[in-house]
C-alpha positions as CSV (number, residue, x, y, z in Angstrom):
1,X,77.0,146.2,78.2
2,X,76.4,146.4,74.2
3,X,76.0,143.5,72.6
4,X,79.2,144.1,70.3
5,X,81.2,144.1,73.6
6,X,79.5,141.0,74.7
7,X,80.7,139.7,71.2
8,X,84.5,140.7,72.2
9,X,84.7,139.4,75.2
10,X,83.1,135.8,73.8
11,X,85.1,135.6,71.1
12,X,88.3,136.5,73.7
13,X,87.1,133.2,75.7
14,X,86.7,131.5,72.9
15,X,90.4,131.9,71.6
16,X,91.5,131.1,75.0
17,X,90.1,127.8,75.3
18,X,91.3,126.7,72.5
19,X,94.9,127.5,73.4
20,X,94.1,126.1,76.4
21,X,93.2,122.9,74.9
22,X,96.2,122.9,73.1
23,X,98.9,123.4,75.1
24,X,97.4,121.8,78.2
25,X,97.9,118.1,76.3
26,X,101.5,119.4,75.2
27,X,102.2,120.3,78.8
28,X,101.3,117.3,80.6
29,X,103.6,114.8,78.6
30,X,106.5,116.9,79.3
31,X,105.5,117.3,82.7
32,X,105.9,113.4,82.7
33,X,109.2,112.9,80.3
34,X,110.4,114.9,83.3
35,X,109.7,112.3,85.6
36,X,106.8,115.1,87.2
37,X,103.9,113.2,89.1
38,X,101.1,115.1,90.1
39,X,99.3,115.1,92.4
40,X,102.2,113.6,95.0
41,X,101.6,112.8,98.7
42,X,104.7,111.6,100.8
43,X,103.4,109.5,103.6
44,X,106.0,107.3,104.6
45,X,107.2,107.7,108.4
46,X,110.8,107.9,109.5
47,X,110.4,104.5,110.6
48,X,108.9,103.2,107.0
49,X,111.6,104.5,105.6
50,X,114.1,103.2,107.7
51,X,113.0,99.9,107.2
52,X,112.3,100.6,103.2
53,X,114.4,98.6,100.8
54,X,114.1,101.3,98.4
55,X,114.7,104.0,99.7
56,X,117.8,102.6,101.8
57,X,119.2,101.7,98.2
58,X,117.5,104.6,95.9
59,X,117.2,108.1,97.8
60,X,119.2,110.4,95.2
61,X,119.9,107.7,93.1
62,X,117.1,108.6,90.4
63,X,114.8,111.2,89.4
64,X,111.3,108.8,90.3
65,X,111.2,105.1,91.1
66,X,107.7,103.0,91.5
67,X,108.8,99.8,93.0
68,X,106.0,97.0,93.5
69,X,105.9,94.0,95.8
70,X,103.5,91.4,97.1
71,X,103.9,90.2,100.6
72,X,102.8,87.2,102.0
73,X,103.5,84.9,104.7
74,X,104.5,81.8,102.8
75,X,107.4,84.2,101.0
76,X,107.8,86.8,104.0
77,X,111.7,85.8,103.8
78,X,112.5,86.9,100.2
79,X,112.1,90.4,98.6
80,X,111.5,91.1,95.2
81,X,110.3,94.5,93.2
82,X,109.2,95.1,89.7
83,X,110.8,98.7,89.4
84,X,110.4,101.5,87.0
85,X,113.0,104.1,87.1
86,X,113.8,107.6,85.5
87,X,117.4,108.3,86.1
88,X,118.9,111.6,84.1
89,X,116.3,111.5,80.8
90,X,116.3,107.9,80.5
91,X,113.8,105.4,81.9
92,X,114.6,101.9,83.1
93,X,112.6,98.6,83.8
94,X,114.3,96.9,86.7
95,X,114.1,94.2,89.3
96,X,115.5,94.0,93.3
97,X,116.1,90.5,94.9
98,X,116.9,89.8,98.6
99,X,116.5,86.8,101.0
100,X,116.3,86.6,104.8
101,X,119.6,84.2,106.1
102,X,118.6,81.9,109.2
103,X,120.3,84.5,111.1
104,X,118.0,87.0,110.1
105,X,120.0,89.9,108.0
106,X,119.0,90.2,104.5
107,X,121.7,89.3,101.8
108,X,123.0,92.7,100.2
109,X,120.3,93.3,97.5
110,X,120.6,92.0,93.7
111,X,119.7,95.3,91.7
112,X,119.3,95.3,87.9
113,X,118.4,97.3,84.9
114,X,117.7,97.4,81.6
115,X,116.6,100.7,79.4
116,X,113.3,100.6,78.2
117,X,111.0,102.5,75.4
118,X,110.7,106.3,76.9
119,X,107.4,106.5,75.2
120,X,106.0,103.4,76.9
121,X,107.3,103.8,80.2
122,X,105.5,107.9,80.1
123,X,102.4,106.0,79.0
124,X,102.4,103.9,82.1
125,X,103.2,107.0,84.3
126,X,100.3,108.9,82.4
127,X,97.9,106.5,83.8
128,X,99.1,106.1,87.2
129,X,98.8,110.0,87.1
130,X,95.2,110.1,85.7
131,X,94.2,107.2,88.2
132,X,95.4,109.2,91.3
133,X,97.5,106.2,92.5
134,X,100.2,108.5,95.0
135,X,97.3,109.9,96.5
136,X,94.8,106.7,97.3
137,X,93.9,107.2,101.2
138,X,95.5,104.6,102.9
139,X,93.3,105.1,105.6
140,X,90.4,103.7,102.9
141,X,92.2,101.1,101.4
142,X,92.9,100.1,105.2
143,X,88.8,99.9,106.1
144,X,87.8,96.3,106.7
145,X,85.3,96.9,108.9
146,X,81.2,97.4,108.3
147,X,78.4,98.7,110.7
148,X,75.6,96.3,110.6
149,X,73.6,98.2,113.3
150,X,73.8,100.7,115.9
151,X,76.0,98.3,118.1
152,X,77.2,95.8,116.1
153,X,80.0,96.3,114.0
154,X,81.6,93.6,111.3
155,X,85.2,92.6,110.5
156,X,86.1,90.8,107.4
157,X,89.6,89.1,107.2
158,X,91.1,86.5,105.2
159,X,94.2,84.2,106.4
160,X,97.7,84.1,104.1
161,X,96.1,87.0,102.0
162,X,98.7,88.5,99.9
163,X,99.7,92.9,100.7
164,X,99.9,94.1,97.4
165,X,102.3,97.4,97.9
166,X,103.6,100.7,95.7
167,X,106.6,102.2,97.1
168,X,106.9,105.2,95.0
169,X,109.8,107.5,95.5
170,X,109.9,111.0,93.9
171,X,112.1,114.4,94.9
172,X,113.7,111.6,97.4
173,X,110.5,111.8,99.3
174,X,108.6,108.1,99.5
175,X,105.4,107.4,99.5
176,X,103.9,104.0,100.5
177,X,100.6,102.6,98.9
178,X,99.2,98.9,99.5
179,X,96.6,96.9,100.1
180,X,95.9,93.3,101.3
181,X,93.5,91.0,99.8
182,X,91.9,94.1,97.8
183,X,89.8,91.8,95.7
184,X,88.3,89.9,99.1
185,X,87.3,93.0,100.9
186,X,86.1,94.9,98.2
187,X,83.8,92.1,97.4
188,X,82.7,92.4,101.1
189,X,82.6,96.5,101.1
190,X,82.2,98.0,97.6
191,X,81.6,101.2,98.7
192,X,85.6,101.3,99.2
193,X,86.0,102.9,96.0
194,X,89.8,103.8,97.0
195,X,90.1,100.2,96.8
196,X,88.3,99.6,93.6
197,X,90.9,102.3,91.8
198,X,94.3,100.8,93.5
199,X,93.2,97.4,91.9
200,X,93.1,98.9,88.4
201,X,96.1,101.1,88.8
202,X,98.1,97.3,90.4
203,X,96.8,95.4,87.2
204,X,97.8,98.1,84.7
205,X,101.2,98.4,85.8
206,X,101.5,94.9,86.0
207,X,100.6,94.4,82.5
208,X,102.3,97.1,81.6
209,X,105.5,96.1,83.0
210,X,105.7,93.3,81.1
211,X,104.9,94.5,77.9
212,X,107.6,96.9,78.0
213,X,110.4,96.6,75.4
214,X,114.0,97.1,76.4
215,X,116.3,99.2,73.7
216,X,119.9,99.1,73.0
217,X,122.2,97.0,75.6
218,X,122.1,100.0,78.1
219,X,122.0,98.7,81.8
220,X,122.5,99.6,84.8
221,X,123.2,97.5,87.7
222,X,123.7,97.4,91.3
């Protein structure tokens, strides 16, 4: 091959990699204005989502919900969920509230809405995208276990933890994402990186959640 073909054919790569760097960026925001998240695993069972809150209350009711809960003993007979929704171009920061009667139903659920900044709300799905959070193993985040020898194997566990959980539903397909007492157990097994992420992608949309800033007098509610 001559050395002025080598040329072309550099200079051909070249000009491609800079488009790509340009319209890769451009194409991943819309991606997410369009509610897109990707990668996306569905793992929930029938069962899950029989017994899901949100999807009982959400299946083709919006374009992408992540809904966020801690559970814990102490509160095990109230429900309540930080939720971020996209629903028809416009995103929305929201909130569902339930209690457990003596009798055991659940009251009907309070639902309610508020329209937030779109350019926020992408940034927080951005991250969530970058950080892999719909595809953390659960199998990983569910290890609490360590060999110490050949046949000795040890459990850690902690009592009243609290099970931090992600129900994220996208297409009308759900995918469930939690762990309990992260912090203890990955202090006890830090080689659980799986762990280590879903603890930075739980305080950034905590944060983030908050710090969200609602527009106009656009709500929606339930």
């Amino acid at each position: 091959m001559s050395s002025e073909c080598e040329r072309s054919i550099m200079e051909l790569v070249r000009k491609i990699c800079i488009v790509l760097l340009i319209l890769l960026p451009v194409l991943f925001i819309a991606s997410i204005a369009d509610g897109q998240i990707k990668p996306f695993k569905a793992n929930a069972t029938d069962k899950q989502k029989t017994e899901s809150v949100i999807y009982k209350n959400f299946v083709n009711e919006c374009d992408l919900m992540i809904a966020y809960t801690r559970e814990n003993y102490w509160w095990h007979a109230k429900r309540y969920y930080s939720l971020l929704a996209l629903n028809k171009g416009r995103w929305y920061r929201g909130y569902l509230f339930s209690e457990q009667l003596k009798s055991g139903k659940w009251t009907y659920p309070k639902i309610r809405f508020e329209e937030v900044d779109a350019d926020s709300a992408m940034a927080m799905i951005g991250y969530l995208n970058k950080a892999g959070l719909y595809t953390l193993s659960q199998d990983s985040l569910n290890i609490d276990t360590k060999i110490v020898d050949e046949d000795k194997v040890r459990k850690f566990s902690v009592s009243d933890g609290v099970n931090y959980k992600f129900e994220i539903l996208y297409k009308n397909e759900l995918a469930i994402v939690e762990a309990y007492s992260p912090e203890y157990l990955l202090s006890k097994l830090p080689e659980i990186k799986t762990r280590e992420a879903f603890i930075k992608c739980r305080d950034w949309f905590v944060r983030k959640y908050d710090e969200l800033e609602p527009i106009g007098e656009y709500h929606l509610s339930y």
